[in-house]
N, C-alpha and C positions, 0 to 999 in steps of 0.2 A: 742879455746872455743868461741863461737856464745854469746853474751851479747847482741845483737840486740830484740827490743820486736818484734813477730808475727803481723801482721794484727788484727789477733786474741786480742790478749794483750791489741792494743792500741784500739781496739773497747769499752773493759770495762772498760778501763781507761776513756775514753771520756765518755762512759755513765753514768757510776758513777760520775763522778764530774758534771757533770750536775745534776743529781741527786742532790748531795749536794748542791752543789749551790741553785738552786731552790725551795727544797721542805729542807731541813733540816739546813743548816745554817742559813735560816732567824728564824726558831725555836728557835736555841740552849739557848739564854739566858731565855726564857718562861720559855721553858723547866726545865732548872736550880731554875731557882725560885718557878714554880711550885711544882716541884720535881715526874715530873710523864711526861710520855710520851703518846703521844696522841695516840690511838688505831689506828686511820685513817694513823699516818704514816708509821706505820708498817706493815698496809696493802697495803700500796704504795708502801712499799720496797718489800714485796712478791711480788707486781703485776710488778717488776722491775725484778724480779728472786734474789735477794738479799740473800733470806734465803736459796739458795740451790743451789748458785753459783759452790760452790767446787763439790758437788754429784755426781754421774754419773747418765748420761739422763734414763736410764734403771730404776732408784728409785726418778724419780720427779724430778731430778735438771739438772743443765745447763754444767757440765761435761768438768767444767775449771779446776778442780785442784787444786792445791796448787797455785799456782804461781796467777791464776786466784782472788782466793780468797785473798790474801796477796795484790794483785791490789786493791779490792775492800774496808779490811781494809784501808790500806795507804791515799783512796781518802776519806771515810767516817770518818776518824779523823780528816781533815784538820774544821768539820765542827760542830761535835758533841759527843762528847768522849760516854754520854749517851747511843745516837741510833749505835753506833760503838760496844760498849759491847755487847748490846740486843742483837746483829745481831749475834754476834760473839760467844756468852755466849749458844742459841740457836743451830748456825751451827756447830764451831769447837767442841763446848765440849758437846751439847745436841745431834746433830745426829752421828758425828765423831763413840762416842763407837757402836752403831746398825752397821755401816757400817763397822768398823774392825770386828765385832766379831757377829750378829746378824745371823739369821736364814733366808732363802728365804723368810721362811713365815712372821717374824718379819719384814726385810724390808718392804714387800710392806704394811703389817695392818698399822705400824707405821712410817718407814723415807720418805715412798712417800707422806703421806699428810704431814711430816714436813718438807721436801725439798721445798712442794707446798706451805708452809707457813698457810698453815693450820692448823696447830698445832704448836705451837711454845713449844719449848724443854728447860731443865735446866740441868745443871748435879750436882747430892746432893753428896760430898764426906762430907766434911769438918766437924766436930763435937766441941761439947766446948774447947774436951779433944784431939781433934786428929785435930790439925790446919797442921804447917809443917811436924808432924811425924803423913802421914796419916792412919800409919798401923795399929794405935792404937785404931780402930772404937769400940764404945761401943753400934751403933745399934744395933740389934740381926735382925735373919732370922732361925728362926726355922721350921725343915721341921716336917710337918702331912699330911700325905696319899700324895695327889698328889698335895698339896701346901705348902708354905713356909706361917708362922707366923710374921709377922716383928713388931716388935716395937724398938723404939727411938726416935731422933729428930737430925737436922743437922741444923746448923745456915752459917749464911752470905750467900746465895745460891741465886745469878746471876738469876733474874727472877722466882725465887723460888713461888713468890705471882702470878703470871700472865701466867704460863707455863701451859698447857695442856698435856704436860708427863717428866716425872720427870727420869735418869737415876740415878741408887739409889744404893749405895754400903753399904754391913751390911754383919755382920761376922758370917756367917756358924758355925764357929767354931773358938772360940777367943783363944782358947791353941795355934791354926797352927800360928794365925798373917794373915801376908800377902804371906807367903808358903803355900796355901791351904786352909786357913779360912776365906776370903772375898771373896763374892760373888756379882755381878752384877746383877739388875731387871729392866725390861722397865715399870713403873707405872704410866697410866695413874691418871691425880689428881683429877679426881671422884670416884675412887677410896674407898669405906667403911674404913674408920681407920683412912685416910689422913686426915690432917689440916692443916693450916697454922697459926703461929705463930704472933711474931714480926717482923714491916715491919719496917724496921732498916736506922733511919738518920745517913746521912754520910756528911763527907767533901766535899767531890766531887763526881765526878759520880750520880751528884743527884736526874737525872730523872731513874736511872738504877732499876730497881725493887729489892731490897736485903733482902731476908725472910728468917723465920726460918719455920723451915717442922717441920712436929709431925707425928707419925706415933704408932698409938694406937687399937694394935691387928689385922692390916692390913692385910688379905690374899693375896697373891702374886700366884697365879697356876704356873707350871711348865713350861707354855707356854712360859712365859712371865722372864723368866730365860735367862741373855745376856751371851750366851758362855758356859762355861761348870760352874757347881759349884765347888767353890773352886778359878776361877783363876780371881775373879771378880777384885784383885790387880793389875792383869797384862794388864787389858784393861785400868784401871783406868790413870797409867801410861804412855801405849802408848798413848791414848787418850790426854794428859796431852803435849806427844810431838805436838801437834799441835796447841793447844792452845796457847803454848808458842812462837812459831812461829808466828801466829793471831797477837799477842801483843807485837812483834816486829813490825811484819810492820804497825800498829798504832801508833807507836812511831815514824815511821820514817814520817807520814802522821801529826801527833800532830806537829812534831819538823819541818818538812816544812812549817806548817803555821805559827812558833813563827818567823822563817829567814824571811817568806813574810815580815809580819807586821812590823820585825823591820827593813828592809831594807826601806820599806817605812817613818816609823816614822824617820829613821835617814836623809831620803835626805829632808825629810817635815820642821823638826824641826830644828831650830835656835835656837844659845846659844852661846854667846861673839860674835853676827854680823854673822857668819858661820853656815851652817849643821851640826848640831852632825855626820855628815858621812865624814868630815873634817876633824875630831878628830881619830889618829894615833889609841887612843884606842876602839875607838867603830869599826873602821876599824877590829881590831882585835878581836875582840868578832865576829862580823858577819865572820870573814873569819873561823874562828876555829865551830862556828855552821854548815859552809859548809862540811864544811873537816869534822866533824863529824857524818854530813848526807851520805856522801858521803860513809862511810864504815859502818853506820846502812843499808844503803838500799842495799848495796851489797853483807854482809850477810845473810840478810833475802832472796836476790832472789836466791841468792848462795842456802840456805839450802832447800826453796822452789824446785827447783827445784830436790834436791835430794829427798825430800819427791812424786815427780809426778814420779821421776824413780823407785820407789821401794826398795830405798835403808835405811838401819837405820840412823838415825841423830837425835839419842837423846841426844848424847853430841852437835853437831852443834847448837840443838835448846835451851837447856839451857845456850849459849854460847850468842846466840842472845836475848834471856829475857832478860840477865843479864845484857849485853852491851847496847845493845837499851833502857831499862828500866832508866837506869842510864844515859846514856848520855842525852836522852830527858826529865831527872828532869835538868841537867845542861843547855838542852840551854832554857827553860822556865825558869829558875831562869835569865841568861843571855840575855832573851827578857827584861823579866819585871826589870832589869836593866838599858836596854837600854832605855826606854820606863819611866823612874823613877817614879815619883806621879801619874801621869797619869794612869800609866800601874795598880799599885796598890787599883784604881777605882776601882768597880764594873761595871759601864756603861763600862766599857773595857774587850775583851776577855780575855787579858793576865790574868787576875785576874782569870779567870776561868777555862782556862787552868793550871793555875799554880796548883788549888784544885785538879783541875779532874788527874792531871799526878800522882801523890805522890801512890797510890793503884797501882800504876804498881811496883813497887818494891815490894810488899808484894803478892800478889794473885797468882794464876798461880804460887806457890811455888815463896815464898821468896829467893831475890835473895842469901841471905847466900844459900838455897838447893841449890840453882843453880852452887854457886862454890863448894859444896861436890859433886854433879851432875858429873862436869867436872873432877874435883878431880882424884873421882874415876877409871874415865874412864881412864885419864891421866897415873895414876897410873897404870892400869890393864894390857895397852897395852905399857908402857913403851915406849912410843913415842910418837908424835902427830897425 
């Protein structure tokens, strides 16, 4: 097996961390305090190809992949958890579903201008009543002649306030469930019906745009219908295996930047005469945040790169939520340890790293789903 990165590889490695560096980590704590992300950098990162890294060049984008895009995570977390969702929230889970399951004509109206960054994407599942059991949606989509009726509303939705097309799932038919009675919609949010709700404070992530949708007697035409009706659950899902991926390899980019910082604070910092990196136990915090990086990012390329051959890996990727998710709340609890009063500042990243991590465990399916996820599959195939 070849683990070596392409020429390819290390080119958007390099350009996204310059990227970061330059234009978005000097932001980040603005940003945070703020609680709003500047329209100009967003259009920086489109004019970077940011927002359509994964796509294929044929629909607007830059036609790296998974692997490509999991690069581009990983360097954009080291610098802004914020502008790393937006990106992310947009490409893996606002374009992802048009590209599995969308129509010739649906791509080009819609995923080439939001590959080009020209439209930037959300994806509305989640409701009051249907958070981890997503199957339980109480929007409605009634069909009348050759359009769908929708009304409801969907809360906590990733860019929800600031997106220009909305992927929007509501039940055809609430007897079926998610056998047959959700359905998928590409909804632009000018849109007659559409509104936007409550723009929702949070702990972390706090320049990330988090709205709630209304959706009041909206027409939907048939055009504009993702996939067949009825199987709007099945895109919803696979869609869902990529996001989960996305936010592994941000955790492993989050958690590389807690090891810089405290590798540094520990050889900077004195205490009883010596280095805190003198200290047998800060030795072993940093060594154990390695060894833990070291099999988050191997996973993530591991699965990535199943996901660019066409293979299924939606137990891999709920395997990597759960694990990356988790180990990157441990080594940020384990920075801002190392790093003690200080780290616990606010003038200090670790403090905001610390908020921004803790949503990786809940979003993208909590990781409880994530081990009935694996569970199941475990179970199903009676081996690994």
């Amino acid at each position: 097996m070849d683990f070596q990165w392409t020429e390819e590889h290390r080119m958007i490695r390099d350009m996204v961390k310059k990227f970061t560096d330059q234009e978005v980590r000097p932001l980040a704590a603005e940003i945070d305090k703020k609680k709003e992300l500047p329209q100009a950098l967003i259009r920086k990162g489109a004019d970077n190809g940011l927002t359509g890294i994964a796509i294929p060049e044929a629909y607007g984008g830059s036609g790296f992949g998974e692997i490509g895009y999991c690069i581009m995570m990983e360097e954009l977390s080291h610098g802004c958890a914020s502008f790393a969702i937006t990106i992310a929230a947009h490409q893996s889970i606002g374009c992802m579903p048009i590209l599995l399951d969308g129509t010739e004509e649906q791509k080009q109206q819609f995923l080439v201008p939001m590959a080009q960054g020209e439209k930037l994407g959300a994806f509305a599942l989640t409701e009051p009543g249907a958070g981890s059991d997503a199957s339980a949606l109480r929007t409605t989509a009634v069909e009348d002649g050759d359009a769908f009726v929708i009304n409801g509303s969907k809360i906590w939705i990733t860019n929800g306030g600031i997106a220009d097309v909305v992927i929007l799932y509501a039940a055809n038919d609430p007897a079926k469930g998610p056998r047959g009675g959700i359905t998928a919609f590409i909804v632009p949010t000018d849109t007659p019906g559409f509104s936007v709700g409550t723009i929702e404070e949070k702990m972390g992530i706090r320049g990330s745009n988090t709205a709630e949708l209304i959706f009041e007697e909206m027409r939907i035409p048939r055009s504009q219908v993702l996939g067949k009706v009825g199987e709007g659950f099945k895109n919803a899902m696979a869609t869902l295996d990529y996001g989960r991926l996305g936010l592994g390899a941000a955790a492993v980019g989050a958690s590389k930047e807690m090891l810089r910082l405290s590798i540094t604070h520990a050889n900077e910092r004195k205490q009883f005469g010596r280095p805190l990196a003198d200290q047998q136990i800060i030795q072993f915090y940093l060594a154990e945040m390695a060894a833990r990086i070291y099999a988050m990012e191997s996973m993530v390329y591991r699965t990535a790169a199943m996901a660019d051959r066409g293979e299924r890996f939606s137990r891999e990727s709920a395997m990597v939520k759960y694990l990356c998710t988790e180990w990157q709340d441990w080594i940020v609890d384990k920075a801002m340890q190392v790093h003690g009063g200080m780290g616990y500042m606010t003038h200090m990243p670790i403090e905001r790293f610390y908020r921004d991590s803790r949503i990786n465990r809940i979003f993208e399916g909590t990781n409880e789903i994530q081990r009935i996820v694996i569970a199941r599959d475990v179970l199903k195939k009676g081996e690994y």
